[in-house]
VOBA-1610 file (N, C-alpha, C; in pm, whole numbers, padded with zeros to 5 digits, always signed):
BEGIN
Unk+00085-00116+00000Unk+00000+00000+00000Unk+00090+00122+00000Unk+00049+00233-00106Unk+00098+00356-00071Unk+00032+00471+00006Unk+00055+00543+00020Unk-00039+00662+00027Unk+00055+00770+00065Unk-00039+00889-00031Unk+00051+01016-00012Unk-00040+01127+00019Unk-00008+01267+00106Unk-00149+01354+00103Unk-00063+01457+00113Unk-00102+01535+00027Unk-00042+01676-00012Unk-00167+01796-00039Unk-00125+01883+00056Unk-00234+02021+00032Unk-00222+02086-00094Unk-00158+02042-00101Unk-00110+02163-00284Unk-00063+02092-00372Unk-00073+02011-00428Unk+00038+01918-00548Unk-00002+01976-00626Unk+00196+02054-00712Unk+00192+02115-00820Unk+00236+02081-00900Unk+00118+02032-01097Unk+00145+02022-01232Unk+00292+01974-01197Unk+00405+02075-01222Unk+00519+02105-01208Unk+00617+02020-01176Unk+00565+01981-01005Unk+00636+01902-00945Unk+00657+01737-00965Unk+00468+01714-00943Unk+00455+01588-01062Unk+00491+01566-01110Unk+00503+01641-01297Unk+00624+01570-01341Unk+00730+01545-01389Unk+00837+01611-01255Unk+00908+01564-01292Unk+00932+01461-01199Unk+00893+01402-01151Unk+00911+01272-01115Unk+00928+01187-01238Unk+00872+01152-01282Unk+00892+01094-01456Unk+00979+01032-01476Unk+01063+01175-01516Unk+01198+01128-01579Unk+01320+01059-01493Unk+01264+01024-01349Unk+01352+01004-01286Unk+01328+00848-01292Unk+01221+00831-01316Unk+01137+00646-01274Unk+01191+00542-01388Unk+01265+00451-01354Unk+01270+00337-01446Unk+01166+00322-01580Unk+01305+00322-01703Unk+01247+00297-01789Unk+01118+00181-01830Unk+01032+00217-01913Unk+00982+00079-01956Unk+00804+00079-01837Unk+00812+00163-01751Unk+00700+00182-01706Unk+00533+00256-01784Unk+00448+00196-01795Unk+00333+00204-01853Unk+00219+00221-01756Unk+00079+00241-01812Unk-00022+00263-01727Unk-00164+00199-01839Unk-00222+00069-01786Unk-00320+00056-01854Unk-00444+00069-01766Unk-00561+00150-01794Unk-00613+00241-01731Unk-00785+00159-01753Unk-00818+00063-01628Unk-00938-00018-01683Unk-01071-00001-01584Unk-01048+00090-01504Unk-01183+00156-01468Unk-01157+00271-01383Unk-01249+00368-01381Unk-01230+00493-01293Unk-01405+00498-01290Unk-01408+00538-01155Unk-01523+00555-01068Unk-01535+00691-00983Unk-01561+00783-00988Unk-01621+00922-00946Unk-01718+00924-00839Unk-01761+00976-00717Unk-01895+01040-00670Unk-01875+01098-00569Unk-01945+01252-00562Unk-01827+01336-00454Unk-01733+01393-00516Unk-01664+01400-00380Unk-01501+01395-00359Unk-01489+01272-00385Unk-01468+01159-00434Unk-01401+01070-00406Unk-01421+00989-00529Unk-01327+00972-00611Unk-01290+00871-00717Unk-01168+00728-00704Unk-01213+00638-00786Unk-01112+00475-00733Unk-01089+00488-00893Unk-00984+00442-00901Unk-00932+00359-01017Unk-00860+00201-01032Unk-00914+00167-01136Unk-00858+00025-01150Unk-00711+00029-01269Unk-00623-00013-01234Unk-00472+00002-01379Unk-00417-00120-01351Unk-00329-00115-01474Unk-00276-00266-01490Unk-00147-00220-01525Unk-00020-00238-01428Unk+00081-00171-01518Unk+00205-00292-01581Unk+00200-00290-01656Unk+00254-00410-01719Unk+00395-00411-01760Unk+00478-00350-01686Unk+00628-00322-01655Unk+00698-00440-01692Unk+00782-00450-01825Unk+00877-00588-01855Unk+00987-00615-01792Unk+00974-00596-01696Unk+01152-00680-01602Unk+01057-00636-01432Unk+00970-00575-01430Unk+00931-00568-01238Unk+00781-00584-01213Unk+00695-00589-01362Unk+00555-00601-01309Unk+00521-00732-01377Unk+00397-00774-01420Unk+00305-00643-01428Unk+00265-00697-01313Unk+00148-00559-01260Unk+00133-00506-01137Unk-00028-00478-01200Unk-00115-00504-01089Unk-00272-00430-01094Unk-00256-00301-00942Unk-00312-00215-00959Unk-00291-00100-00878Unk-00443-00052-00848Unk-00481-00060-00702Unk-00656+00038-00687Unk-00648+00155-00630Unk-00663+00242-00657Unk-00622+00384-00621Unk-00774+00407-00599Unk-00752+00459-00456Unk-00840+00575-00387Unk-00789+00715-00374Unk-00863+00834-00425Unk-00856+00954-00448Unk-00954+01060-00371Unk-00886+01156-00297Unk-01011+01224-00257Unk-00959+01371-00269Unk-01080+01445-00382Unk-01037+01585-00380Unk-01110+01684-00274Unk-01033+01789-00259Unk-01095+01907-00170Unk-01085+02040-00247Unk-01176+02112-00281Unk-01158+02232-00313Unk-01117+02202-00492Unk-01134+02142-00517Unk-01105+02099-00713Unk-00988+02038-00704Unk-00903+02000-00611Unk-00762+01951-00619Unk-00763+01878-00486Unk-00653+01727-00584Unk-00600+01632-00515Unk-00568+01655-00375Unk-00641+01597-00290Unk-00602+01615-00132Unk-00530+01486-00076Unk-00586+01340-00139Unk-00518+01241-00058Unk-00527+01167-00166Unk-00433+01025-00162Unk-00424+00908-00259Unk-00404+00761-00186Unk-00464+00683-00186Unk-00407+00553-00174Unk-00408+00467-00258Unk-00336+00361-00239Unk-00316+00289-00362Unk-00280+00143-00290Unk-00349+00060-00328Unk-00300-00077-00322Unk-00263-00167-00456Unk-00114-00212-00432Unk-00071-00278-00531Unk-00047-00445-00550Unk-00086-00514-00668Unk-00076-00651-00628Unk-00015-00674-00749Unk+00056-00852-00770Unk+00121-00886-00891Unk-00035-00984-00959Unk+00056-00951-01103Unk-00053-01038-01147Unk-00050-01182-01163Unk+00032-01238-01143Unk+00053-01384-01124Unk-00065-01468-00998Unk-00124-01544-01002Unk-00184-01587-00931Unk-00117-01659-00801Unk-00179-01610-00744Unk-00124-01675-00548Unk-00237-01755-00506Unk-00167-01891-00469Unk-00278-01972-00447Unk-00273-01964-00258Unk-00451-01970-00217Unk-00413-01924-00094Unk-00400-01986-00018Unk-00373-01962+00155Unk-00325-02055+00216Unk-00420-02162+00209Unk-00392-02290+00317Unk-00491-02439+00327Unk-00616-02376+00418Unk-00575-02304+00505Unk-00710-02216+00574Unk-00839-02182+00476Unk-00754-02105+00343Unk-00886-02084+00230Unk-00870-02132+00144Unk-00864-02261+00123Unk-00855-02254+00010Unk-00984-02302-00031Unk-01059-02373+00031Unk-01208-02412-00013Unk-01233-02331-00059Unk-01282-02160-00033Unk-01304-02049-00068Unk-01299-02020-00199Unk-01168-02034-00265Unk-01125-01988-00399Unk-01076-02088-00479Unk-01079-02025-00605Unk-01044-02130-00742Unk-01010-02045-00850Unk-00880-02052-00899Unk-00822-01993-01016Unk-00931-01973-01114Unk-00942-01851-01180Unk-01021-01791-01255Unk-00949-01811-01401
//
């Protein structure tokens, strides 16, 4: 999990983060959800040597601008779960 909360995040600063981040990073962008303040997104980032990665981002604005972010990140490879659950679940 990440999370970051900034009163002011500026255009600017954003990005240049960028150019600093390992090559080869992408963003596939497969649902965004709005109401309120508060929007989720679903991405798939499909990074060739460290992902791919699915990412759920929680967003909450104040005043027209980004106030907080979280983000939970998972791989996409399937994890089979422990013997506790496994009745529960079955590879999709």
């Amino acid at each position: 999990m990440a999370e970051r909360a900034s009163p002011d995040p500026r255009p600017d600063e954003l990005c240049r983060v960028q150019p600093q981040l390992s090559e080869g990073w992408s963003i596939e962008v497969l649902a965004v959800v709005a109401a309120g303040e508060i929007a989720v997104s679903e991405v798939r980032v499909p990074h060739p040597t460290v992902g791919p990665y699915y990412a759920l981002s929680f967003f909450e604005v104040q005043g027209g601008r980004l106030a907080r972010g979280r983000e939970y990140w998972v791989e996409e490879d399937y994890e089979a779960p422990g013997p506790e659950r496994a009745r529960w679940f079955e590879p999709m």
